[in-house]
Structures are given as C-alpha cells and as structure tokens.
C-alpha positions as a printed Julia matrix, in Angstrom:
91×3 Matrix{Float64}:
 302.66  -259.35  36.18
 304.48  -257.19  37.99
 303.48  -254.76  40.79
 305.31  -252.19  41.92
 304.73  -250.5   45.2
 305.76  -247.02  45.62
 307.56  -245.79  49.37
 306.0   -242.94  50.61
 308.17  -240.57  53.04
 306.33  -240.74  56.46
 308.14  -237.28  57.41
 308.91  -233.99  55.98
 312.44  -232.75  55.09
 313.53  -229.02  56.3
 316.42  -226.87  55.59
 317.49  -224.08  57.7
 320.1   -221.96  55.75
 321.69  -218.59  56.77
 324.2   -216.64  55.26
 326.96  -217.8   57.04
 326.18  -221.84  57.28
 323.24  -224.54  57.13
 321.81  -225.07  60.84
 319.74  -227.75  60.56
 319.0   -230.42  57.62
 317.02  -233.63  57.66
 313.45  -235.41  58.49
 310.47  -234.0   60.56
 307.46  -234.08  62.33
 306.84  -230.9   62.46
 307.95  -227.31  62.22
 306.64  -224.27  64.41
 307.36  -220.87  62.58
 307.24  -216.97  64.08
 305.09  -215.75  61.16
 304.75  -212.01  60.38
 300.78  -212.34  60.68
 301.73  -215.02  63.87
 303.03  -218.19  64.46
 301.99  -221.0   62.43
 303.01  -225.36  62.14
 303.58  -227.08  59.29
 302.73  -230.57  59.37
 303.12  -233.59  57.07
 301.27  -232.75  53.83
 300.75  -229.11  54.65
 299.43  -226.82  51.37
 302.08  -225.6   49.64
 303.06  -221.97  51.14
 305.6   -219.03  50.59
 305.35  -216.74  53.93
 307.94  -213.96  55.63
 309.11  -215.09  59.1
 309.59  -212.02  62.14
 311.5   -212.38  64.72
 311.28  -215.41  67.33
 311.74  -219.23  67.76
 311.88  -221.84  65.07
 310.55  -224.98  66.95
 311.7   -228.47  65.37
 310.5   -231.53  66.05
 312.65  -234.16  64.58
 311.62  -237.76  63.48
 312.81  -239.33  66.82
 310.36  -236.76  68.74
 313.57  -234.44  69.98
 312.91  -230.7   69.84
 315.79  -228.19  68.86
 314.94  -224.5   68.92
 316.33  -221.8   66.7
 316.36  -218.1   67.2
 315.92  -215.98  63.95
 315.74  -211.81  63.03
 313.49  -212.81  60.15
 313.64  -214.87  57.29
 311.6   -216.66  54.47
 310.31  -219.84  54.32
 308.68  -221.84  51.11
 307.27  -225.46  51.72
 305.83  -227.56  48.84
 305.31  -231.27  48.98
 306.94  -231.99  52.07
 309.95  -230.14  51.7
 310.35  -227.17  53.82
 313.38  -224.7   52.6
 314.16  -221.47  55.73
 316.07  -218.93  54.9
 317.44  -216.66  58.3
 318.62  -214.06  59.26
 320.17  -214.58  63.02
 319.72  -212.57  66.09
C-alpha cells in the first residue's frame, strides 16, 4: 500500500504591493500591522481576516528571524490560510 505524506508549510507567505512596485514577497514568522482599531500580529494559522491598515510601521519577521520595517499611509490587508496579501499606500 501506499502512503502518502503531505508537507505542511511551517511559515506564512506575505505580499506587500503598492501602486508603484512589490516591496516585499516571501516566507514568515510573523507580521505586525498598524490597524485602524490598533495594531495587531498575525501568526502562523491566524483566522482568516480582511482589516483597513492607518498609518504606521509594518513589522516583518522573516523565516531566518531578520526584521525589515515598512512605513505605510494606509492600506488593506486580507490573510486566509497562511497567505497574507498588503496592499499600501506609502508615506
């Protein structure tokens, strides 16, 4: 008989996207967000949410533990099963 094991992503994968380019794609830890109700993580496995960003720092935390930060206007941001799409404005 044969068994076949499924590979299950240890990380999340998160998009960054403005009007003028893509700033960040690829696997991670974890995301810190400036919410409009406050700021907010999103971890591995989070519930699926749709939620308007304010103006502030997006805080990644990529698979290898380094932190890049990203300042934004506002924006949107929609994660669902691990995959975390941002759309920015700039400052």
């Amino acid at each position: 008989m044969y068994l076949r094991l499924k590979s299950y992503n240890l990380h999340m994968f998160l998009e960054i996207i403005t009007v003028e380019k893509k700033l960040f794609s690829g696997d991670v830890k974890l995301v810190k967000l400036p919410g409009s109700k406050g700021s907010f993580e999103i971890l591995k496995n989070h519930a699926a949410i749709i939620s308007t960003l304010d103006k502030g720092k997006i805080k990644v935390v990529k698979t290898d533990g380094e932190q890049e930060f990203y300042d934004i206007a506002s924006g949107v941001i929609e994660a669902t099963n691990n995959n975390i799409v941002v759309l920015a404005e700039m400052v």
